[in-house]
N, C-alpha and C positions, 0 to 999 in steps of 0.2 A: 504494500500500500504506500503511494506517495503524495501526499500532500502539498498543497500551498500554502505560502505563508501565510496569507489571509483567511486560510480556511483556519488556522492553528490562532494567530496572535491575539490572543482577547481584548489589547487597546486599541484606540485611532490612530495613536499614532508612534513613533519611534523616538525614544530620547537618542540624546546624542551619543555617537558608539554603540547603538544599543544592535541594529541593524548587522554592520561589521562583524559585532561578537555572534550574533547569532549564526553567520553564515561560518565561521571562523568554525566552531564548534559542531558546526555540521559537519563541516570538512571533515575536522578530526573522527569523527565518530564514523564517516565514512570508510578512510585510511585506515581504520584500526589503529589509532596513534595515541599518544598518550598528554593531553595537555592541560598545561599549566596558566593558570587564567588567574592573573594579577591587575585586578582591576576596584578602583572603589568604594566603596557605598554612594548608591546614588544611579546607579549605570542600570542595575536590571538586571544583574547577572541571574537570578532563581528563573524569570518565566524566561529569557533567553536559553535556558539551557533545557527547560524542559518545550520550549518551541522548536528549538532546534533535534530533540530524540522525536517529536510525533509528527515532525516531515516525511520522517520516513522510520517507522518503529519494529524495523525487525528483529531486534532483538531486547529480551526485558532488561529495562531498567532500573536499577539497584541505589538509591542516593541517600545518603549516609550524613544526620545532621549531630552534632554534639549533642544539642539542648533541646529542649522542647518547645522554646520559644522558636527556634531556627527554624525547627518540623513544621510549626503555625504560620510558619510564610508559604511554603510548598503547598501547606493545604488551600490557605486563601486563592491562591494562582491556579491550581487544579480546581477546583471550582467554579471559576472564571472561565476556565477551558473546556470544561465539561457545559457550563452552560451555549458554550460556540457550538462546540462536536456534537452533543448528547450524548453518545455511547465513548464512555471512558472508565475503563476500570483500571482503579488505583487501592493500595491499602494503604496505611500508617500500621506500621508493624515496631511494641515498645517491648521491652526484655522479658521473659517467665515472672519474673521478681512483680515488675508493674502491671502487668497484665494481670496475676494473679489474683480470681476471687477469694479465696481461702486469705490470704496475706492483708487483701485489704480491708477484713476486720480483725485482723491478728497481729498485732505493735510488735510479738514476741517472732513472728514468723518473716514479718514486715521486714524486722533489723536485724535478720541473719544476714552471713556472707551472702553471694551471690553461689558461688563454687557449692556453699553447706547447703543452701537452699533450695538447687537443683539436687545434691540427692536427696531432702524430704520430698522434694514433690514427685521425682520416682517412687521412691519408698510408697505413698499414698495412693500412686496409679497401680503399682503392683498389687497392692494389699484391695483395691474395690474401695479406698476409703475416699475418693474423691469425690464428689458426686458427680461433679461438672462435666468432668472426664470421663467417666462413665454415658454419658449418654453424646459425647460430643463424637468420640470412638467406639465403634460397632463389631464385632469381628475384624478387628486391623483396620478399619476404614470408615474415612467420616461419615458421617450418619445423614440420614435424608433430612433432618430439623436442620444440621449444618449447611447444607446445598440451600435450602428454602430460605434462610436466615441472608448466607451470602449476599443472594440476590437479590434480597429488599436492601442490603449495607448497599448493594455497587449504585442502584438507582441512586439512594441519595448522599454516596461517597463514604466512605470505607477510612473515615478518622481512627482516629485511638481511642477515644473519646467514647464514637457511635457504636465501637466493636466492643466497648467494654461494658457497655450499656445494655445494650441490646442481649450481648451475652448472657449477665447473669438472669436479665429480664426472661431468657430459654432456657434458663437452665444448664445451659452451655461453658464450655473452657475457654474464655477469649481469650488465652494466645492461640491455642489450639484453632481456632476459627480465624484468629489473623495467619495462620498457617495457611487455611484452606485459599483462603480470598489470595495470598501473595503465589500460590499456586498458578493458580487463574488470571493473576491481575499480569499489566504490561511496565506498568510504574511500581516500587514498594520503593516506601521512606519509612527506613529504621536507623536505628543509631550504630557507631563506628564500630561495636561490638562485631557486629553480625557479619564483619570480613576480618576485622582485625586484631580479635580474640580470635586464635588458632581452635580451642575447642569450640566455641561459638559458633565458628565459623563454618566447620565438618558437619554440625547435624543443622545448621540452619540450608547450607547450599543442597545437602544432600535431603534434606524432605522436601527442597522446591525440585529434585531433580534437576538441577543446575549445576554447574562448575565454571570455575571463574571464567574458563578461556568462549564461552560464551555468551556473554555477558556485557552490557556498558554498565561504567560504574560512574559517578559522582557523587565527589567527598567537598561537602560545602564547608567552608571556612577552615581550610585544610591546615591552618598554619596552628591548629589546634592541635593534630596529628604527632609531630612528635610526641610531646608530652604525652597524650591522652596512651603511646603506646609503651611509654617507660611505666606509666603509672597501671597500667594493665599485666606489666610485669615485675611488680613490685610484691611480695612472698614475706609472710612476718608470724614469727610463731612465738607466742608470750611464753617465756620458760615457766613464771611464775606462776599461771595456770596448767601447767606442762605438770609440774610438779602435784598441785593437787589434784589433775585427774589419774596421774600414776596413785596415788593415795586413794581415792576411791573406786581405782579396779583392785589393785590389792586387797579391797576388802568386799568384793562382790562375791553371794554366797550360791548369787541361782544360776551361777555358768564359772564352773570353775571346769575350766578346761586349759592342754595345753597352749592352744592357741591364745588364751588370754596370759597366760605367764609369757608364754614369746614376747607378748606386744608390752607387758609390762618391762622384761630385761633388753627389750629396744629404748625405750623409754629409759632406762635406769643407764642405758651407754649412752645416748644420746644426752642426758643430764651433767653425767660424770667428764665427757669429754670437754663438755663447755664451760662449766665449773671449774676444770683443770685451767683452762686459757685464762678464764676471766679472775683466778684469784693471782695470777700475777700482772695484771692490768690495774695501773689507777687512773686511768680516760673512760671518760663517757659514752666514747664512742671509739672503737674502731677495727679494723678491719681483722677478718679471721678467716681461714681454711674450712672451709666447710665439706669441702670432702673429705677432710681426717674428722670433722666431727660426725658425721656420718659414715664413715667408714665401713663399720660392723651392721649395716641398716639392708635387711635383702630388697633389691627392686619388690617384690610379690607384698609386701608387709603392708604398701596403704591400700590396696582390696581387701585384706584381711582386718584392717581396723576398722574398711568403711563395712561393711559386711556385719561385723560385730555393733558398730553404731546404729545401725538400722536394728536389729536385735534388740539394740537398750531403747530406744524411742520410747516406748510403753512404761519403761520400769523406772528411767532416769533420765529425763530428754537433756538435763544441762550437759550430764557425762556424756550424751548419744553426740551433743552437738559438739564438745568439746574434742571429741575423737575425731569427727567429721573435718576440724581445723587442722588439725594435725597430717590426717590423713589427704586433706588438700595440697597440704606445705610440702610431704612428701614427694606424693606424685609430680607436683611440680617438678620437684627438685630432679625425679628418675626420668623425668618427659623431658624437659629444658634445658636443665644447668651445661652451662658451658665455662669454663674457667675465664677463656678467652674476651666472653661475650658480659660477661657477668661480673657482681662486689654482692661479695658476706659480711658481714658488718655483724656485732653485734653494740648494741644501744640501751644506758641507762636512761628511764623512764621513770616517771612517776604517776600514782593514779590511790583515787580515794579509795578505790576497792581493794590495792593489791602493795598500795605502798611503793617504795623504791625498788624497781625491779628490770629485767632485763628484756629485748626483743632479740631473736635472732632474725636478722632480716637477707632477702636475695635482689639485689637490685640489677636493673640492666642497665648496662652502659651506652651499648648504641642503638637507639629505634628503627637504624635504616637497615639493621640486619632482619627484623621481620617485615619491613614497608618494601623491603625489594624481590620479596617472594611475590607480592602479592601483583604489583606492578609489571615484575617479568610474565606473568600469566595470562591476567587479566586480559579481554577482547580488545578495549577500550577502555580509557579512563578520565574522566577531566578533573584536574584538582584547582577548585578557585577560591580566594580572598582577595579582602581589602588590604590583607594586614601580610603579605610577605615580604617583609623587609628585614634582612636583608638577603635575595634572592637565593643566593649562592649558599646559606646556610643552609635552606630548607632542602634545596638539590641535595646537599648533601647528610641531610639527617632522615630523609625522606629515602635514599638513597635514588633519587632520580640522575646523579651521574653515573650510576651504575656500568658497566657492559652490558649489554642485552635489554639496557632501560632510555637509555639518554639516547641512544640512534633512533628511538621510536617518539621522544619528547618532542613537542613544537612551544616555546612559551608566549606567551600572548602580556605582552603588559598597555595597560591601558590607561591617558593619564584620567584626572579627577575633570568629570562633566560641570562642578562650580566653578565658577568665576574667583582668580586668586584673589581679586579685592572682596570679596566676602565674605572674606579668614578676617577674625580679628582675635587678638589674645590679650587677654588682661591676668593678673597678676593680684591678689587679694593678700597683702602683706600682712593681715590683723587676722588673720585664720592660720591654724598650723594641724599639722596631723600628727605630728611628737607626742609618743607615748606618754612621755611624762605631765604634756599639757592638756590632756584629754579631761576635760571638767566639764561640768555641768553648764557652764556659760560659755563655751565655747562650743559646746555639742547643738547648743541653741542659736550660737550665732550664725554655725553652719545650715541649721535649720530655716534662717532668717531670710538668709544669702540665696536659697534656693526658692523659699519663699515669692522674694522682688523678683528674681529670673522669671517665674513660672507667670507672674500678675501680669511682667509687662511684654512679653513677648507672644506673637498673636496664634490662638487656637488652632491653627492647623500649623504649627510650628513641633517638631518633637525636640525635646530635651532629653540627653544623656547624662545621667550624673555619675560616676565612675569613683567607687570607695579603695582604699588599701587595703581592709578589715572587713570583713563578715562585723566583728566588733562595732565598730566606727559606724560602718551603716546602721548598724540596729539604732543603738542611740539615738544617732540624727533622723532617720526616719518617723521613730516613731513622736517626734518632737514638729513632724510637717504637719500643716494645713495649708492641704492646696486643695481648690474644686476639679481642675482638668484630672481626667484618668490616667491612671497610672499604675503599674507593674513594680513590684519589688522582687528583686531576684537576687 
């Protein structure tokens, strides 16, 4: 199917550049090329990129936002598009964690890991205890409520929102149903997990029957990506819980078996090896061998602890989930660890629960060692922002200089469609964000400040205010009165 632009563009008319990128983008996605799209806030990059995949949509499209807010722009513009086309099927597809009906009346199931949380919710589908699950899955296959449901979502667009609504309103799994629709659909917008989490990524490609190398992908505000991929491989196991969940299998009386003393005298090496480093350490922080701490640890040891966890679920869900951590950090450790690639650390910490105490943590050191599996594969790919600056870092942390990556790159930089004279910068010497000045009257004056901005600047103007602090914002915000709408995030 190939379209016209005017059958796809949902406005009158074209900002400036906005034209170019889209044709730009076409190209790319024609060539099978891979591009990097540097351009500002303000240009159009969201409906350009998705005007330019339903020119011609042979192949699904996969686009990957950080935030939720991000995802709320995709959706507004598919909306827009679908009111032009009519027949447009798209999903918003959010992780097991938020999709989860069970979770989203359960604080305690809500604030597990992600890793601990996908095996309760096996655990639950195995056992029949889900309900949702139960009727969303039929003998291996979605059920006819699922197909019926789909096709009222696709009519009126296939949000996060509608699927999570509607879901429980059936009785239904809503990830499991954002499963079915991403199936079927030509567009899915989910978050950076779903390619760039290596486990994420095998059973989400693999239940859409997809693999990358057929595929276009777009990763919006891509200068997020490193980070988001060191932080996805960041691995931390509290010794000081470590220790009392060895203490309370030691003393389990309804499964005494060998396999529980194994897991315990892993547990008791794993303690003794790190206790050995750390009592001749007086730093807070720093680095350790973590393959001599683990040394004596068999590969097979975290299926057999997660195995056992599922097992205590009933009888002692903190011990069940504490083991579940553990047996995460493991696997990790037998799936990933690369000396090369990777820093052991271990880190004094404090906490009201556990007092002064230790993490053993696995940190990665360079993101573009997993961003250029994915790149070299992949059909197509566009990566764009406002914010890559400075270019040659992201090439490089992205691993877009790669071999086998950069011969397929095109980059596109684009400059800013404002006018340079309607930059102004000002400077507010009588406000400061220094720790030690953070008071009551200053948290107000900041309040004040945004206050005049908000009064006199005219309503269809947006305001960005930009904190250091999670901290900082709180304070000030909740010290605003302003009438225009507004988002705290």
């Amino acid at each position: 199917m190939v379209r016209s632009l005017e059958d796809v563009f949902p406005y009158s008319e074209f900002r400036e550049y906005q034209r170019g990128l889209i044709d730009k983008i076409y190209d790319i996605f024609s060539s099978n090329k891979i591009g990097v799209i540097y351009a500002p806030t303000g240009i159009g990059k969201t409906i350009s990129v998705l005007t330019a995949h339903l020119l011609e949509p042979t192949d699904k499209l996969i686009i990957l936002t950080r935030t939720k807010n991000q995802a709320a722009i995709y959706s507004k513009e598919l909306d827009r598009i679908k009111k032009k086309l009519g027949d447009l099927q798209y999903v918003f597809i959010r992780s097991k964690h938020d999709f989860c009906a069970i979770a989203s009346r359960s604080e305690k199931i809500r604030n597990l890991p992600y890793t601990v949380f996908i095996k309760i919710c096996e655990y639950l589908k195995k056992r029949g205890r889900c309900p949702y699950y139960s009727q969303t899955i039929v003998n291996g296959e979605f059920s006819d409520l699922v197909r019926e449901v789909g096709a009222s979502l696709f009519e009126i667009g296939a949000t996060a929102s509608r699927i999570v609504r509607t879901a429980i309103h059936n009785k239904l799994c809503p990830y499991e149903l954002a499963r079915y629709l991403a199936r079927i659909s030509n567009i899915v917008v989910g978050t950076y997990s779903y390619i760039f989490n290596p486990k994420i990524r095998d059973l989400f490609l693999g239940g859409l029957e997809l693999s990358l190398e057929n595929l276009r992908l777009v990763v919006d505000e891509a200068h997020n990506l490193p980070n988001f991929i060191e932080n996805q491989h960041i691995k931390a196991l509290n010794l000081k819980a470590l220790e009392i969940t060895r203490k309370k299998l030691s003393m389990l009386s309804i499964l005494e078996t060998p396999e529980i003393q194994r897991i315990i005298d892993s547990i008791d090496s794993l303690l003794n090896e790190i206790k050995y480093i750390i009592g001749g350490e007086q730093s807070k922080f720093f680095v350790v061998d973590i393959s001599d701490i683990l040394s004596d640890i068999d590969p097979d040891l975290p299926e057999l602890i997660a195995r056992l966890s599922q097992e205590l679920l009933d009888y002692d869900t903190e011990l069940a989930y504490s083991l579940l951590k553990l047996s995460d950090f493991l696997d990790y450790y037998f799936s990933y660890y690369d000396e090369r690639l990777y820093t052991s650390v271990a880190e004094l910490v404090y906490s009201k629960k556990y007092g002064y105490h230790y993490y053993l943590k696995l940190n990665l050191l360079d993101p573009s060692q997993h961003a250029v599996e994915i790149f070299k594969k992949v059909k197509t790919a566009i990566l764009m922002s406002g914010s890559f600056h400075p270019l040659e870092y992201y090439r490089l942390t992205l691993g877009i200089s790669s071999p086998g990556v950069y011969d397929r790159t095109i980059t596109e930089v684009l400059p800013s469609p404002f006018p340079k004279d309607s930059l102004r910068v000002y400077v507010d010497v009588m406000l400061t964000s220094k720790y030690e000045e953070r008071t009551s009257e200053m948290f107000n004056n900041y309040a004040r400040r945004i206050e005049i901005i908000s009064d006199r600047l005219p309503g269809d103007r947006a305001i960005l205010v930009l904190f250091p602090s999670y901290g900082l914002q709180n304070e000030v915000t909740k010290r605003i009165d302003i009438s225009r709408p507004h988002i705290i995030e």
